[in-house]
TORMIBA-93277 format. One record per residue (C-alpha): x, y, z; residue in three letters. Coordinates in steps of 0.25 Angstrom, whole numbers, padded with zeros to 4 digits. Example, Ala and Ser with C-alpha at 12.3 -4.5 7.8 and 13.67 -1.06 7.14 Angstrom:
<pts>
{east=0049; north=-0018; up=0031; aa=ALA} .
{east=0055; north=-0004; up=0029; aa=SER} .
</pts>
This chain:
<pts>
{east=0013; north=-0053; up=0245; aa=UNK} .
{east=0025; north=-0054; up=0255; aa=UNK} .
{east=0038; north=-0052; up=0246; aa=UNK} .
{east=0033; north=-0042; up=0234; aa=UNK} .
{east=0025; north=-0029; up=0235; aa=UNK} .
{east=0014; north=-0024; up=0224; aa=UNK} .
{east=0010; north=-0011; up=0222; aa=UNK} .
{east=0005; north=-0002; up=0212; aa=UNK} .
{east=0008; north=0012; up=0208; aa=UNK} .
{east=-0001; north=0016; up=0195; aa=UNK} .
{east=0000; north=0007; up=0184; aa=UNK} .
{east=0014; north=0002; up=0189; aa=UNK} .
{east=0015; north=-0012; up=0199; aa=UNK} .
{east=0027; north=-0012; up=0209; aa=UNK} .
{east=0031; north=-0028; up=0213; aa=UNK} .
{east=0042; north=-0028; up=0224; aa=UNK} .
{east=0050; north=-0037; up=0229; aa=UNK} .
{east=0050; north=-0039; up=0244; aa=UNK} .
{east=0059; north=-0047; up=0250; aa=UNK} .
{east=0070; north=-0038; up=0257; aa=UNK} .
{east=0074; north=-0046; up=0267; aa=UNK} .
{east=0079; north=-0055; up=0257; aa=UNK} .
{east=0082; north=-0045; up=0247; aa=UNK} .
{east=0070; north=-0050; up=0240; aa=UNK} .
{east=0074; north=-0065; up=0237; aa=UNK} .
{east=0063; north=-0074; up=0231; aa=UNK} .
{east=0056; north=-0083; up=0238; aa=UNK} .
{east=0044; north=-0091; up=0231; aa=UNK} .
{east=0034; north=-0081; up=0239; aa=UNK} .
{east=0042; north=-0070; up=0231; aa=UNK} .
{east=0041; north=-0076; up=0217; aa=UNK} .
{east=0028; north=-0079; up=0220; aa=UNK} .
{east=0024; north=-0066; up=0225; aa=UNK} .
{east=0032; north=-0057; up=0213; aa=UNK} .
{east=0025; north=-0067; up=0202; aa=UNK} .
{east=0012; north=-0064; up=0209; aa=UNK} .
{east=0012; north=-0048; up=0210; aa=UNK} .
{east=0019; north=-0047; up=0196; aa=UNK} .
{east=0007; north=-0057; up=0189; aa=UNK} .
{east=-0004; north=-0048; up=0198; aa=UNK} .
{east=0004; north=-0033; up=0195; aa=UNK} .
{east=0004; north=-0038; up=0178; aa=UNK} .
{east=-0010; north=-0042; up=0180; aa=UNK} .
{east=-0017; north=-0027; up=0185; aa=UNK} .
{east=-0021; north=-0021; up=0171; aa=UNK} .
{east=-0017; north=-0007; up=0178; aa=UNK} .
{east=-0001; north=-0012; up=0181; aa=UNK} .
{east=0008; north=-0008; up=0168; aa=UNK} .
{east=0021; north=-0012; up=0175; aa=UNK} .
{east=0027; north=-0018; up=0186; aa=UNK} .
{east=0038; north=-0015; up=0193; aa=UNK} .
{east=0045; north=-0025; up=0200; aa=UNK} .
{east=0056; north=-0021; up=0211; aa=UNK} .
{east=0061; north=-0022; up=0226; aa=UNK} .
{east=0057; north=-0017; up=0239; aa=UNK} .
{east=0072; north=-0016; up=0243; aa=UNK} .
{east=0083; north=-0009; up=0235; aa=UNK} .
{east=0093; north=-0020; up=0238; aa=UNK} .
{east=0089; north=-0030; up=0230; aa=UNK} .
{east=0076; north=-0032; up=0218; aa=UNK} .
{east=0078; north=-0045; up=0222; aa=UNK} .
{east=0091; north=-0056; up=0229; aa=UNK} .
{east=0083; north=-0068; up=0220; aa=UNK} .
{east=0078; north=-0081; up=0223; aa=UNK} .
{east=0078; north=-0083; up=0240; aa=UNK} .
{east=0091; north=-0089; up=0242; aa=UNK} .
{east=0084; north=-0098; up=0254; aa=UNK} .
{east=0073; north=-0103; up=0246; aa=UNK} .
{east=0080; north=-0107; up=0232; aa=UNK} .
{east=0090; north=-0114; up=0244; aa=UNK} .
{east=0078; north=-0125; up=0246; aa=UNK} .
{east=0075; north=-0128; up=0231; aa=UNK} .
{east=0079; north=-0141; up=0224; aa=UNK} .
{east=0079; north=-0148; up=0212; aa=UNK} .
{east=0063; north=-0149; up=0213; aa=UNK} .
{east=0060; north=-0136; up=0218; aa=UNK} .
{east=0070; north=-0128; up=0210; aa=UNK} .
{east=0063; north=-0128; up=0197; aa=UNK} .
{east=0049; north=-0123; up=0204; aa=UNK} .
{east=0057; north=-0111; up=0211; aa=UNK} .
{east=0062; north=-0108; up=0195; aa=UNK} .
{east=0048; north=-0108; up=0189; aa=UNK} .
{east=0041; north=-0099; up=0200; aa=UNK} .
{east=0054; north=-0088; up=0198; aa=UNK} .
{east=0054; north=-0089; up=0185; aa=UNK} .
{east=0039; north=-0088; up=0185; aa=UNK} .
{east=0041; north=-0074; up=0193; aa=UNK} .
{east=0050; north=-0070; up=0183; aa=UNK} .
{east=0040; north=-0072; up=0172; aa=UNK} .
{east=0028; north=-0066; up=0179; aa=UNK} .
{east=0040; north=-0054; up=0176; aa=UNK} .
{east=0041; north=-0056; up=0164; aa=UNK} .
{east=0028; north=-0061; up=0158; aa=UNK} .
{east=0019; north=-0048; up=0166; aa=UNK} .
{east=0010; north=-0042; up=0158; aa=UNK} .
{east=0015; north=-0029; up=0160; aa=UNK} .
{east=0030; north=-0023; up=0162; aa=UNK} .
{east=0040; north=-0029; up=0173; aa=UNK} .
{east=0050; north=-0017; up=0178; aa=UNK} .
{east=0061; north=-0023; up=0189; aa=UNK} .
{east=0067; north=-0012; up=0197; aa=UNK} .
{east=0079; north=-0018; up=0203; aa=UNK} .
{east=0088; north=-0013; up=0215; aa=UNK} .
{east=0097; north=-0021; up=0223; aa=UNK} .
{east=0101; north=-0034; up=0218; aa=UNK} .
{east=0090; north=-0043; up=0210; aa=UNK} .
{east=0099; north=-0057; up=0210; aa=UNK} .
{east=0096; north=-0068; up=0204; aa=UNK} .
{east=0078; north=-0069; up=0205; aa=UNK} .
{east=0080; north=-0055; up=0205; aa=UNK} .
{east=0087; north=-0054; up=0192; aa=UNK} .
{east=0078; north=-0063; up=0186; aa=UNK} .
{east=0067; north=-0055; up=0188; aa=UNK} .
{east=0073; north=-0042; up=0183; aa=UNK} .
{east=0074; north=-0052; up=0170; aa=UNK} .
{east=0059; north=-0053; up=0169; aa=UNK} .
{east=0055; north=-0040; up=0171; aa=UNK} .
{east=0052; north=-0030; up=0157; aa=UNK} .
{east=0063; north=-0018; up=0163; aa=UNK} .
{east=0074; north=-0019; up=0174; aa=UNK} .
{east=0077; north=-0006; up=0181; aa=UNK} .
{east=0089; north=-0008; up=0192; aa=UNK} .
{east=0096; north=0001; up=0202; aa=UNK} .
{east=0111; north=0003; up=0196; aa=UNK} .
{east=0114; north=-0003; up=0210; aa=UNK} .
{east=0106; north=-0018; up=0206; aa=UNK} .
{east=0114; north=-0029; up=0206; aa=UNK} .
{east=0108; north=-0042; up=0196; aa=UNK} .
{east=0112; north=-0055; up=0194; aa=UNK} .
{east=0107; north=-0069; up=0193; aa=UNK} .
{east=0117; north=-0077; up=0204; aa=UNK} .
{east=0110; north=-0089; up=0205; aa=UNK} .
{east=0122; north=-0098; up=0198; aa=UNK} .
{east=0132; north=-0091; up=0210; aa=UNK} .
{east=0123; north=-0101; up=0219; aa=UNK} .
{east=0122; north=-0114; up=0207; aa=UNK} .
{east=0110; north=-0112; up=0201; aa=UNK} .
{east=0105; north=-0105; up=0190; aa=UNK} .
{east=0092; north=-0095; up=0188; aa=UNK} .
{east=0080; north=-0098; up=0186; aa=UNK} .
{east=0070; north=-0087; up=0187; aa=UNK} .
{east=0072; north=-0084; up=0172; aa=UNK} .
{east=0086; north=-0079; up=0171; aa=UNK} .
{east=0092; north=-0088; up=0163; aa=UNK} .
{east=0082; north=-0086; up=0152; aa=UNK} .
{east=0078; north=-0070; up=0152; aa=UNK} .
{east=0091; north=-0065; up=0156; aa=UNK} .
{east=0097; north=-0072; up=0141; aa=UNK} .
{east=0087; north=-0064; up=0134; aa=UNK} .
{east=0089; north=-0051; up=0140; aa=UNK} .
{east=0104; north=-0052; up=0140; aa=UNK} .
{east=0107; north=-0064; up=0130; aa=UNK} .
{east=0114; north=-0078; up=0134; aa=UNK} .
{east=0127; north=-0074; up=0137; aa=UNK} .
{east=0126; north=-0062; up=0145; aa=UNK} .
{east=0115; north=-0069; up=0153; aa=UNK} .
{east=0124; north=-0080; up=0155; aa=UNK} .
{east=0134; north=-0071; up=0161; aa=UNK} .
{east=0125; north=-0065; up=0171; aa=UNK} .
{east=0120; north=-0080; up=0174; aa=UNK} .
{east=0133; north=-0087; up=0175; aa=UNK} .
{east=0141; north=-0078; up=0184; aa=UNK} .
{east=0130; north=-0074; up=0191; aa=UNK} .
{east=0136; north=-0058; up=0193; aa=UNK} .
{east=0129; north=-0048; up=0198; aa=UNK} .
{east=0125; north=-0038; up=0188; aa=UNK} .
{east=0126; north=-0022; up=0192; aa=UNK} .
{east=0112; north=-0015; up=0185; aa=UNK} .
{east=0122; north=-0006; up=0177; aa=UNK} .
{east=0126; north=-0021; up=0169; aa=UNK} .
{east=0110; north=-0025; up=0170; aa=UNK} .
{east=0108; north=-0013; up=0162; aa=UNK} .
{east=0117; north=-0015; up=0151; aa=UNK} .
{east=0113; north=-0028; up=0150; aa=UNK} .
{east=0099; north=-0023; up=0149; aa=UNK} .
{east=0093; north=-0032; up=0161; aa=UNK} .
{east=0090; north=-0020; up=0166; aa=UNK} .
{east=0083; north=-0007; up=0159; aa=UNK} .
{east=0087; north=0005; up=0168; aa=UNK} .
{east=0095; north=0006; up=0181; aa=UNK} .
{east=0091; north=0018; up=0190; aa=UNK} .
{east=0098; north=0023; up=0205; aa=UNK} .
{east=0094; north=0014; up=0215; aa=UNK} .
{east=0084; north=0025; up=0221; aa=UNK} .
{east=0079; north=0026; up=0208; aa=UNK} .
{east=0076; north=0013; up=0205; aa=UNK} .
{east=0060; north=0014; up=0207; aa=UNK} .
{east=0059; north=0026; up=0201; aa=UNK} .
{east=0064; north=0022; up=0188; aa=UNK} .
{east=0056; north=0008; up=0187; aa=UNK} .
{east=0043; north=0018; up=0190; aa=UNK} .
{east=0049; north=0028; up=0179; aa=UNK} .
{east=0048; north=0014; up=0169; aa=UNK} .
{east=0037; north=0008; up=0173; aa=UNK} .
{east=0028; north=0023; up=0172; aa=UNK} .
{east=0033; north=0024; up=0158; aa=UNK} .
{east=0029; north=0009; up=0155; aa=UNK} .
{east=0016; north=0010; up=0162; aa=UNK} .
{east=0013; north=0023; up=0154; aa=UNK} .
{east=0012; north=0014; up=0139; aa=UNK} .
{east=0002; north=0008; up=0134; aa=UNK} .
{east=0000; north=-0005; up=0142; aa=UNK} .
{east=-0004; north=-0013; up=0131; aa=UNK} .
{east=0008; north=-0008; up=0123; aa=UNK} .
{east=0016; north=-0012; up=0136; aa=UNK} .
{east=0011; north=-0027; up=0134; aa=UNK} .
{east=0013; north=-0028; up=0122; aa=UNK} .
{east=0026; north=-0023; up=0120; aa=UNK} .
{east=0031; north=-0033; up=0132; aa=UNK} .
{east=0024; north=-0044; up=0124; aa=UNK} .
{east=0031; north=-0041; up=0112; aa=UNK} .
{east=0045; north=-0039; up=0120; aa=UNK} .
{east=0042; north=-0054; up=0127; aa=UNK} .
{east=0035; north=-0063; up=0119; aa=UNK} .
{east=0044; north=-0057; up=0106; aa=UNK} .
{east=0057; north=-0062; up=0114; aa=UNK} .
{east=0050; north=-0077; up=0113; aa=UNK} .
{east=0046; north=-0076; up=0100; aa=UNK} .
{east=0057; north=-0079; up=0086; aa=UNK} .
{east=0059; north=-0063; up=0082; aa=UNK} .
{east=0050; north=-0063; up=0070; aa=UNK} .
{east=0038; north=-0068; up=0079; aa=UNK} .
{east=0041; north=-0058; up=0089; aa=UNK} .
{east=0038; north=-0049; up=0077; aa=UNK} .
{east=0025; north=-0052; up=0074; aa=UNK} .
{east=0023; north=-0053; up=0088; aa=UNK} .
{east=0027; north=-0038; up=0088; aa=UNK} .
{east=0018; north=-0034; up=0076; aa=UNK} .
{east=0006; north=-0041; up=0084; aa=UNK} .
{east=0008; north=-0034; up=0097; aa=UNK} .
{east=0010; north=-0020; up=0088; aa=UNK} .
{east=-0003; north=-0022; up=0082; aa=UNK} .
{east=-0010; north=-0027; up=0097; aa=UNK} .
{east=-0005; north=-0012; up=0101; aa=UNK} .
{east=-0017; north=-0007; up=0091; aa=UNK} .
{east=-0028; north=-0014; up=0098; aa=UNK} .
{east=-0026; north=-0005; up=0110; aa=UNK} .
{east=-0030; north=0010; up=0111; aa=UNK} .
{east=-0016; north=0012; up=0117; aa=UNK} .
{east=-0012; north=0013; up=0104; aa=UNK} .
{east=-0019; north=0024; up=0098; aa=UNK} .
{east=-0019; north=0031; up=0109; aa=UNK} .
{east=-0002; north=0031; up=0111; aa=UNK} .
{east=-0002; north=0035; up=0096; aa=UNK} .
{east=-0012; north=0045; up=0098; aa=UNK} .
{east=-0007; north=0053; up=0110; aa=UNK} .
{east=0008; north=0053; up=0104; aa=UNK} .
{east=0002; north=0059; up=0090; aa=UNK} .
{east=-0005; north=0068; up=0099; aa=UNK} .
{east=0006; north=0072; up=0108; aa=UNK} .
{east=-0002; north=0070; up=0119; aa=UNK} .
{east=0000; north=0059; up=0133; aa=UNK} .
{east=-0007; north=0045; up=0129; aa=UNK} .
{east=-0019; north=0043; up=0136; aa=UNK} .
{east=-0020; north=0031; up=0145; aa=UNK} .
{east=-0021; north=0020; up=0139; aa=UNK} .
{east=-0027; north=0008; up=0143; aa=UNK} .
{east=-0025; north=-0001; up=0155; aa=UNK} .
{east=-0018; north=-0014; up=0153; aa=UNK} .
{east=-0033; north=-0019; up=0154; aa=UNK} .
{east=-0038; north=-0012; up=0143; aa=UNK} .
{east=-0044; north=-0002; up=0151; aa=UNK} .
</pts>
């Protein structure tokens, strides 16, 4: 890969972005490439989550290259849409946890992005915003949808239809962002998440995510019973028994299985 960077470090998968010349504007190999290493990272039984973050402090991410959406048309345009939106949703639809560590401005792509993944943790100095109406479009890499239902209609149309850039103090309050950290800080605090996640159960993990985002899709009473059933899928698993156990116990869990039932 030319424009994101894997690696590992224990049950935890880093995915950067790696553009800094360009402040890690999108190009159709970078969408490519992100969708690709976050399909493969979800994929490795011994991943429990994914962080997904920059390899500069400057930005997370300047959006869609400027120079490339420059050349779309009419024809083009809706294919460029489908293959960001389908990055987005690798985001969103992995099979284990998505955490964004944001420093630097994540505009417009970048923003989106943040909007897929499970938790946000930003440098108070980010800077957020979706400008893409400032150049007489519209986005279309999920924001119009996801951003509603975190933040409801009319906040998301504020946010939209000026196309301000929002501080990561306004992000949090907002709840597009879960925990701002100092700027030098910023990783230290996504690995701090991301330990306390990769230590649970990892069938717990999926189920509980499934509950969150299928129950969103679902009238509230079938997002009940789909609740009831995933409770009662927690007891086919010895993860169970053993969590109940070690608290009765007083004692640390033993580890439990791998996410391939190993």
């Amino acid at each position: 890969m030319e424009d994101i960077l894997v690696r590992k470090e224990g049950h935890i998968a880093f995915v950067t972005i790696d553009r800094p010349k360009v402040l890690n504007a999108f190009r159709s190999q970078t969408l490519r490439e992100l969708t690709e290493a976050v399909i493969e990272a979800g994929k490795d039984p011994d991943n429990y989550v994914i962080i997904l973050n920059s390899s500069i402090g400057k930005a997370f991410t300047a959006g869609g290259d400027i120079n490339e959406e420059s050349q779309l048309t009419e024809d083009t345009a809706a294919d460029f849409s489908r293959r960001g939106q389908a990055c987005a949703m690798a985001i969103y639809n992995s099979p284990i946890p998505v955490i964004a560590a944001v420093d630097g401005y994540a505009l417009g792509g970048g923003m989106e992005l943040i909007l897929a993944a499970d938790i946000t943790i930003a440098a108070k100095t980010a800077k957020i915003g979706v400008p893409t109406i400032n150049l007489g479009g519209i986005p279309c890499w999920t924001a119009t949808q996801l951003l509603p239902r975190i933040v409801g209609p009319s906040c998301a149309a504020d946010i939209l239809l000026t196309g301000r850039m929002l501080s990561a103090e306004e992000c949090y309050r907002l709840h597009l962002v879960e925990y701002l950290a100092e700027k030098d800080e910023l990783m230290d605090k996504a690995m701090e998440v991301a330990s306390v996640i990769a230590d649970k159960s990892p069938n717990a993990v999926r189920l509980m995510r499934q509950a969150i985002k299928q129950g969103l899709e679902l009238p509230l009473q079938d997002a009940l019973g789909l609740e009831q059933d995933l409770f009662a899928e927690c007891y086919r698993s010895d993860d169970r028994t053993e969590a109940v156990a070690a608290f009765l116990e007083k004692r640390p869990h033993r580890p439990y299985r791998n996410r391939d039932g190993k």
